[in-house]
C-alpha positions as CSV (number, residue, x, y, z in Angstrom):
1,X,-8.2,10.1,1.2
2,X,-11.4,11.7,-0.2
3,X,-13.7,14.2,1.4
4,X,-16.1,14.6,-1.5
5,X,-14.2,17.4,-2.5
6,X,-10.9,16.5,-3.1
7,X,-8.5,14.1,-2.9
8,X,-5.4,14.1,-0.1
9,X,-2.9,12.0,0.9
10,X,1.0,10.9,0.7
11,X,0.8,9.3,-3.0
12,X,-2.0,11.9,-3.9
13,X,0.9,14.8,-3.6
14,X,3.6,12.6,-5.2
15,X,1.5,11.9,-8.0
16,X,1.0,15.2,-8.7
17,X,4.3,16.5,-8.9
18,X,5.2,13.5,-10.5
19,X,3.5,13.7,-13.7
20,X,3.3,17.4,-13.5
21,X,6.8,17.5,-13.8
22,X,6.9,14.8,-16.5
23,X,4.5,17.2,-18.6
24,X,1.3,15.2,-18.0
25,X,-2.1,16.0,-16.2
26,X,-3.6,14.4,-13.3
27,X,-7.5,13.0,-13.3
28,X,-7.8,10.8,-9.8
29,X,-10.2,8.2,-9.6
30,X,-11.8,6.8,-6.9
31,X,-11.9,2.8,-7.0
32,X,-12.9,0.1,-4.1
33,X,-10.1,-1.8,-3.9
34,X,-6.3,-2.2,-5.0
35,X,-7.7,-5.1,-6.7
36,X,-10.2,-3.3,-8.8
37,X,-7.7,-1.1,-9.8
38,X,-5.7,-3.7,-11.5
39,X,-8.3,-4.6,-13.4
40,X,-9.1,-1.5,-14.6
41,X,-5.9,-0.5,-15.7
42,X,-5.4,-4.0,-17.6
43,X,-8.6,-3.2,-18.7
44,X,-7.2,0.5,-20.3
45,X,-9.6,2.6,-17.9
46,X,-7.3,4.5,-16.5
47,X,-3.5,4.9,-16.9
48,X,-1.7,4.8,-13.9
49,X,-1.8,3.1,-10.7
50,X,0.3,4.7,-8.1
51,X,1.4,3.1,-5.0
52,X,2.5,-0.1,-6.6
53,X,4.6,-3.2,-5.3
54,X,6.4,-4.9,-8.1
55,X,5.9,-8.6,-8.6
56,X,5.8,-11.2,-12.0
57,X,2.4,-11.4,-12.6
58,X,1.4,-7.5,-11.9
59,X,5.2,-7.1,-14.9
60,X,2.8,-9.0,-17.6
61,X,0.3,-6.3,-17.8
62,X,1.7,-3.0,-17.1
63,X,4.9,-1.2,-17.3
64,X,6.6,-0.3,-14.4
65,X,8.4,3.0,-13.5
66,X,11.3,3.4,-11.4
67,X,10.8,3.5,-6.9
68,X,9.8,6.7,-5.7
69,X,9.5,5.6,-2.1
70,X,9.5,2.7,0.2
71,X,6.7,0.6,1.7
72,X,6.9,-1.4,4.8
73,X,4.1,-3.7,5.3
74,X,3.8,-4.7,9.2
75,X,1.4,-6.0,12.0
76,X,-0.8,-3.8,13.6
77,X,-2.4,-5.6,16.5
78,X,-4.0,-5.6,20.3
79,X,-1.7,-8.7,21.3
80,X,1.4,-8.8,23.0
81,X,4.0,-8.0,20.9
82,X,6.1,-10.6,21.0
83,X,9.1,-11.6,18.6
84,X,8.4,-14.1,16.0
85,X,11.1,-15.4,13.2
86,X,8.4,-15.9,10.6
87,X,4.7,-14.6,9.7
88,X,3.9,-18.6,9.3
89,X,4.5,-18.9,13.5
90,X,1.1,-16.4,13.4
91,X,-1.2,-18.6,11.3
92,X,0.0,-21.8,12.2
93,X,-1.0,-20.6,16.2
94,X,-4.6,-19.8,14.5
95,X,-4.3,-16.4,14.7
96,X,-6.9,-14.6,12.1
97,X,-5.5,-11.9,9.8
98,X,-7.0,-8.9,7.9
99,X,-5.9,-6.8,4.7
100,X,-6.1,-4.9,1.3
101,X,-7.8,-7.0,-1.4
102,X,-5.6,-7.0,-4.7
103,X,-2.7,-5.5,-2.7
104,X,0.4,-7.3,-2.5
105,X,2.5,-8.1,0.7
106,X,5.4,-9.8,-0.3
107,X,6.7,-13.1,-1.2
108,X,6.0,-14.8,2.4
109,X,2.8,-13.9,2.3
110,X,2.3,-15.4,-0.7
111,X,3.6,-18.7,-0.4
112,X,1.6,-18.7,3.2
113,X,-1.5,-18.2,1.0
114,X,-0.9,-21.0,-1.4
115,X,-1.9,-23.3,1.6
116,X,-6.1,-23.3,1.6
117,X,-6.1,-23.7,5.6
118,X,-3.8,-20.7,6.1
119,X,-5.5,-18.4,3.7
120,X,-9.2,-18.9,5.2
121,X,-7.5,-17.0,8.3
122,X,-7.0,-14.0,5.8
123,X,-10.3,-11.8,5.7
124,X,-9.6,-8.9,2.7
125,X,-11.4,-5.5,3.7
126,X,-11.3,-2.6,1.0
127,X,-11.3,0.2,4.0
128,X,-9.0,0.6,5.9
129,X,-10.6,2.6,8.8
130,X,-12.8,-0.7,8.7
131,X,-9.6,-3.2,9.0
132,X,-8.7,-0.9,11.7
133,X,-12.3,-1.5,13.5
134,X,-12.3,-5.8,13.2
135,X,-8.8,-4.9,15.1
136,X,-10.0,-3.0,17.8
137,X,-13.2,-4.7,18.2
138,X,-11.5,-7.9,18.3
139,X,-12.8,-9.6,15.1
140,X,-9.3,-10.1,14.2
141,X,-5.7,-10.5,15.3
142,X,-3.6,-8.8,13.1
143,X,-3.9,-6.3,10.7
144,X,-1.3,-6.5,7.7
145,X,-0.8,-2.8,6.6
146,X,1.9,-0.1,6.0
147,X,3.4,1.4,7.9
148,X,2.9,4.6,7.6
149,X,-1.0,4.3,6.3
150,X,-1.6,2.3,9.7
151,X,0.0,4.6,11.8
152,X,-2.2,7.9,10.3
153,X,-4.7,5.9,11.1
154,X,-4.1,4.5,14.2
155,X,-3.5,8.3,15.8
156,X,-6.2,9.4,13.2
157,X,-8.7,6.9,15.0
158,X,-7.9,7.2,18.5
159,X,-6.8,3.2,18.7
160,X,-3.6,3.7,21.1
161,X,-4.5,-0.2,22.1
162,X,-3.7,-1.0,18.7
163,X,0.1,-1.6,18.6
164,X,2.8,-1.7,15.8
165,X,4.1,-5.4,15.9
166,X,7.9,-5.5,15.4
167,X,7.9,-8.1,12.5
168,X,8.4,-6.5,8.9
169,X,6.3,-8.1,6.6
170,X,7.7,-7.1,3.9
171,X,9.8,-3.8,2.9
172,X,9.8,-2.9,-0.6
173,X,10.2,-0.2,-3.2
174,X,6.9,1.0,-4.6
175,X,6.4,2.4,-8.3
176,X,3.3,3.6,-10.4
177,X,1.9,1.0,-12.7
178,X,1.1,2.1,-16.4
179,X,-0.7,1.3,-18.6
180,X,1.1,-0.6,-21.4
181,X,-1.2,1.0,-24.2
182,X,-1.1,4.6,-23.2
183,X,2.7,4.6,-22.1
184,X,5.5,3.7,-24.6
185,X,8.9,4.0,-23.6
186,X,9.4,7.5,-24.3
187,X,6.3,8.7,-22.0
188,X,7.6,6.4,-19.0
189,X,11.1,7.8,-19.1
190,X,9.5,10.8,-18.9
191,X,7.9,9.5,-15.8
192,X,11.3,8.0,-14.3
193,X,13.2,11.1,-15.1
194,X,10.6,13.5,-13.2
195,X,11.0,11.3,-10.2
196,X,14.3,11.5,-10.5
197,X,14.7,15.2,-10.8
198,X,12.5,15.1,-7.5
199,X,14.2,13.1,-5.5
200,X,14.4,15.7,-2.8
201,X,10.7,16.9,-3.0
202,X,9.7,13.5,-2.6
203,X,11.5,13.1,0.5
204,X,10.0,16.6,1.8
205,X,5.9,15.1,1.0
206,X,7.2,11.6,2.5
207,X,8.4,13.2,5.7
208,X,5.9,15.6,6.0
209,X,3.4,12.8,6.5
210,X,5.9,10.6,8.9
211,X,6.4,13.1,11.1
212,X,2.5,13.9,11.6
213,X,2.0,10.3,13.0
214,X,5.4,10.2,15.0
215,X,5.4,13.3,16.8
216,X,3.6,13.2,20.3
């Protein structure tokens, strides 16, 4: 998050231990989208993007460093919560969707997307207060979002009709992205040993942050 003063959050700490431990310092930022910040960095405007799911394409341009925490992407929704095998059984009943632009939700998703009719229920929103808001207001079924970003601002927000749906979507390790021309092998092991060497004060900022939205 940003308050036009600074910038705070879960990745926003681990970043900065990170690469303060790796010898490196820390300029955040602030971009729209997930999907504008893969451009830039492909585009060598800034080096690293934290927060980052792994897949094939995303591999071509960027190096990848080692996990440094999980992500579980779920359903955050005013429905019923009723148990379903597959995310397909939700778009094939016409159910209308909203997420991240450029963000990446896991192989199901993907495939769903591939199909034109199923991917015109998807609606991409860059905030994610405003995801939230089509939610609550009823703009949209289903808001596809991790877990523990939708659940800061679920209590953040006041939404206590907005409900965690017990589907994973997809659960993940998530890395920083960086950029191929600025890191060389030497400078990401750098990167992967500081994580390493952190393990345990990773965990501390992690549950920290899970504790604030689970605790009464």
């Amino acid at each position: 998050m940003y308050d036009d003063v600074r910038y705070t959050g879960l990745d926003v700490e681990i970043t900065e231990q990170v690469f303060l431990r790796a010898g490196f310092c820390v300029e955040f930022v602030k971009l729209p989208s997930s999907a504008r910040g893969i451009v830039e960095l492909q585009k060598g405007e800034i080096d690293v993007l934290p927060s980052a799911s792994y897949n094939k394409s995303r591999a071509k341009i960027a190096h990848f460093s080692k996990g440094y925490r999980r992500e579980r992407m779920r359903l955050f929704t005013r429905h019923i919560n009723q148990p379903i095998n597959s995310l397909t059984e939700l778009f094939s009943a016409e159910y209308t969707f909203t997420a991240n632009p450029g963000a990446y939700y896991g192989e199901e998703l993907a495939q769903i997307l591939t199909i034109k009719w199923y991917k015109q229920r998807l609606f991409e929103v860059a905030s994610v207060t405003q995801r939230m808001e089509l939610v609550k207001r009823g703009r949209v079924d289903f808001l596809i979002e991790d877990e523990i970003s939708g659940l800061y601002f679920k209590r953040l927000l006041g939404y206590k009709d907005i409900q965690l749906h017990s589907y994973v979507v997809n659960d993940n390790a998530i890395h920083f992205m960086l950029n191929r021309k600025n890191f060389d092998s030497e400078k990401v092991k750098k990167v992967n040993n500081a994580i390493s060497e952190l393990k345990v004060s990773l965990k501390a900022i992690e549950d920290k942050y899970t504790k604030w939205i689970k605790s009464p």
